[in-house]
N, C-alpha and C positions, 0 to 999 in steps of 0.2 A: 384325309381329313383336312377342312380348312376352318385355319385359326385365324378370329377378328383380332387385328392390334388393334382397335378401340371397344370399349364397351358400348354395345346399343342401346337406345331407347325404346320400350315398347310402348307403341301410344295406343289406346284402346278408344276409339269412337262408338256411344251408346246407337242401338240402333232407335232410339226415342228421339235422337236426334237429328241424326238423317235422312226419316223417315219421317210419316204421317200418321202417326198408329192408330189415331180412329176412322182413316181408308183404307184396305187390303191394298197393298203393292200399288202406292202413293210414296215416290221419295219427295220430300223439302230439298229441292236443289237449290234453294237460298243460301241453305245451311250447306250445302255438300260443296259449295263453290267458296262460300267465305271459307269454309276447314280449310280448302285445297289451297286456298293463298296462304292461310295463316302456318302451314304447314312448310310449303315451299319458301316461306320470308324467313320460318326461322330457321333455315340451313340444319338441321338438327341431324346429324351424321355418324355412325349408321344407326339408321330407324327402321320398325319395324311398325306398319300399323295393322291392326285389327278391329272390323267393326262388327258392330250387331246386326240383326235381321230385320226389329223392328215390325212395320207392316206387311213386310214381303216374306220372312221366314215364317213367324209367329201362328197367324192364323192358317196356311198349309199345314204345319206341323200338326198345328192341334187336329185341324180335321181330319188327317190321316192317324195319327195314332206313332207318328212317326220315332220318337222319344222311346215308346216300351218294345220297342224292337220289332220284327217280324212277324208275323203272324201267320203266315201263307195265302193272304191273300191278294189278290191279281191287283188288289183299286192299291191297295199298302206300296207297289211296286212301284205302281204310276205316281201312286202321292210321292215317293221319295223323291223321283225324276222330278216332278213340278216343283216340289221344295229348294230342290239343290239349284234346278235353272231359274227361279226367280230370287234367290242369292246370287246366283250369276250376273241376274240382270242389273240389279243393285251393286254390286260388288263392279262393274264396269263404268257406270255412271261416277264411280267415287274415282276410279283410277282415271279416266277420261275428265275429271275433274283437274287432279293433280296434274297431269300429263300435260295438260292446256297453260299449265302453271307453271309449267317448266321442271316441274317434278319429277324424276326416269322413274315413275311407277311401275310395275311387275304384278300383276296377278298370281296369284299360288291359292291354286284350290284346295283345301283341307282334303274334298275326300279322294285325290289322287296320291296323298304323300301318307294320310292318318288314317290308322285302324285303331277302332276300341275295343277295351274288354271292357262288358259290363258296365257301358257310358265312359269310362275314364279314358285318357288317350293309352294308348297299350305300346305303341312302337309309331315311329315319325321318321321320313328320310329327309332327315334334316342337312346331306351335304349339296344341293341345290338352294337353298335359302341361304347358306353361309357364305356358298358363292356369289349372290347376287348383293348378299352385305358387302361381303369382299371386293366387289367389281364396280361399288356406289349406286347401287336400288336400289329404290323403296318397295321392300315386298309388302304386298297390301293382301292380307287376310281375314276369312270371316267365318261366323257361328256357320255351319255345314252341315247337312245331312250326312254321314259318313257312315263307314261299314262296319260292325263289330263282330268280334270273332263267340261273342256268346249267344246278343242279339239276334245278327244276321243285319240289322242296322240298326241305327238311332242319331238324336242331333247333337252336335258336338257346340256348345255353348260357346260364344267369342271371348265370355270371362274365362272360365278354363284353359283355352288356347292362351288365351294373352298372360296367363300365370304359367302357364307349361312353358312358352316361349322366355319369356324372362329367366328361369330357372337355366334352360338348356341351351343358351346365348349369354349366359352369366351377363345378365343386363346390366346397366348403368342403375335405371330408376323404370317405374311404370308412370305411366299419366294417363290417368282414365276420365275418362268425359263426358259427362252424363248429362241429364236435364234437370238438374237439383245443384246449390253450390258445394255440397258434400256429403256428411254425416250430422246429423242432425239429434238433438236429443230427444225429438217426438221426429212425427211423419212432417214436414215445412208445408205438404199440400192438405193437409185437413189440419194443421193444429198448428194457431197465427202466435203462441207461445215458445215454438220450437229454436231452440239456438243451435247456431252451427258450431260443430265442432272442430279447432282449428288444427288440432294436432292427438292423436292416438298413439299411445304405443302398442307393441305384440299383446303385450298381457290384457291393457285395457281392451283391448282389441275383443279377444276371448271373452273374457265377462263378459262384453255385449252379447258375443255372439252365444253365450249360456245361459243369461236372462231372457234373450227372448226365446230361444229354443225352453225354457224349465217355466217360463212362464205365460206362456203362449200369451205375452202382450203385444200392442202395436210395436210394428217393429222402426224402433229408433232410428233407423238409417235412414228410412222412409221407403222401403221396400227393396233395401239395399246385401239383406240378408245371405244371397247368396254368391255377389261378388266378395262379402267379408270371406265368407269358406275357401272361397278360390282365392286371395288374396294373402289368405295366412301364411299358406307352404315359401310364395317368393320374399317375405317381410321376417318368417325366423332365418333366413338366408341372407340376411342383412340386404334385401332389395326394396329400397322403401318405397310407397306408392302416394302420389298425391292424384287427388280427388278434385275436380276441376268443373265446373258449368260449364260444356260444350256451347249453350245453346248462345252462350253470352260473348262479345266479340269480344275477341286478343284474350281469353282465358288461355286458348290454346296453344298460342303465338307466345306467351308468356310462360304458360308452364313448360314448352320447349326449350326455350332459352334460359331457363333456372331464376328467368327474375320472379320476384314477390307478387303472387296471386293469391287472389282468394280462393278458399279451397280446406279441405281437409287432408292434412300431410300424414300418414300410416307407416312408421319407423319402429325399428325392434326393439332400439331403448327410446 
C-alpha cells in the first residue's frame, strides 16, 4: 500500500465546460487550454483531476441506453465502446493540454481500475493512482462507461468518482467547476432574482437537498441536485467542497491556491 505524506486536492472540471454541449463531441479548447495553465500556475500538489463528459459522453449514453445497464443487445455493446472512446478522445485533449503546460499529466481510465454494483463504484485498484500521487502526477480522470457486476454495464458519473476519490485519498478539499458561480437560491439561468450562495453547511445542505426532492420545485442549485447527493458523503467526512465558475478565468487558479474566490464553499459545520 502506498501512503500520501500530503493531503490531495480533488479538482472536479464540469464537462459544460470543456465541452460544447449543444454540438455532440465539440470540445471548447479555449477553455481546456486556459484550465491547463491555470492548473499548472497553481503548483497545487498532490492533485487529482476529474472531468465530465459533456458533449462527448452525454448524447452516446443517452442513445445507447448505456446508464440502465445491459440488455443483450449487439448495438448496447457498440454504444458502450463509442461512449468510452469518445471520453478517451476528450479526456486526451485535456491531458495534452496540461502536458504542453508543463503539467506530468497521467491518464487513468475509470473502466480499467472500476467495477460497479448497481451504478455505485463497488471495488477500485486504487494502488496505481497513489502511486502516481506519490511519484508527483497529475492523474487526470473522467465520468466512464464502466462495467457493473449487477448491470453487466453502465456510466460511472465524474461527480461520484470525484466524491469516491476524495473519500479514499482522505483529500485535502474538493474544487468543483462548473458553468454557474455556485448554488444559488433559484436556477441564475432562468431566474434574474437568484442570489448566490456563499457558504452552506452539511445540515443546510440536506434541507435543500429535501425541499427539492418533497417538493418537486425548481431546483435551487440551478440544476445542481445531483452533485449535492454526491457531495454529501465527502462534507459529513469533514472534506469541504467549494464550488467555483470554471468557465470564468483564475476562478480556478485561485480556488487552487486557497485564495478568496467567488463561489459557494460546502463545510460540515
Amino acid at each position: 500500500m502506498y501512503e500520501l505524506s500530503a493531503k490531495p486536492i480533488v479538482l472536479k472540471l464540469g464537462g459544460s465546460v470543456i465541452t460544447r454541449k449543444e454540438r455532440p463531441l465539440t470540445p471548447n479548447l479555449g477553455a481546456i487550454r486556459r484550465l491547463a495553465s491555470e492548473i499548472s500556475s497553481a503548483e497545487a500538489a498532490p492533485l487529482v483531476v476529474v472531468h465530465g463528459g459533456g458533449s462527448f459522453g452525454h448524447p452516446l449514453a443517452k442513445r445507447y441506453a448505456i446508464k440502465e445497464g445491459y440488455k443483450g443487445k449487439g448495438s448496447q455493446a457498440f454504444g458502450f465502446a463509442e461512449t468510452h472512446q469518445a471520453m478517451v478522445t476528450l479526456n486526451k485533449l485535456v491531458v495534452d493540454a496540461l502536458i504542453h503546460k508543463n503539467a506530468p499529466a497521467v491518464a487513468v481510465s475509470p473502466s480499467s481500475c472500476i467495477v460497479t454494483k448497481s451504478g455505485r463504484i463497488h471495488t477500485m485498484l486504487e494502488e496505481p493512482l497513489k502511486k502516481l500521487l506519490q511519484t508527483g502526477f497529475v492523474p487526470v480522470l473522467y465520468g466512464d462507461a464502466v462495467l457493473d457486476s449487477d448491470l453487466g454495464f453502465t456510466i460511472l458519473s465524474g461527480d461520484q468518482l470525484t466524491a469516491y476519490l476524495a473519500m479514499s485519498l482522505n483529500a485535502e478539499r474538493i474544487v468543483v467547476g462548473i458553468d454557474v458561480d455556485g448554488l444559488y437560491t433559484a436556477d441564475p439561468k432562468t431566474d434574474s432574482s437568484a442570489r448566490l450562495i456563499s457558504h452552506v453547511t452539511l445540515k443546510e445542505l440536506k434541507n435543500m437537498q429535501q425541499q427539492i426532492e418533497e417538493a418537486k420545485v425548481t431546483d435551487v442549485t440551478g440544476g445542481m441536485l445531483g452533485k449535492i447527493e454526491e457531495l454529501i458523503p465527502p462534507i459529513e467526512k469533514g472534506i469541504a467542497a467549494l464550488i467555483v465558475n470554471a468557465a470564468k478565468p483564475k476562478n480556478v487558479y485561485k480556488a487552487l491556491k486557497g485564495e478568496r474566490v467567488f463561489g459557494t464553499l460546502i463545510s460540515k459545520f
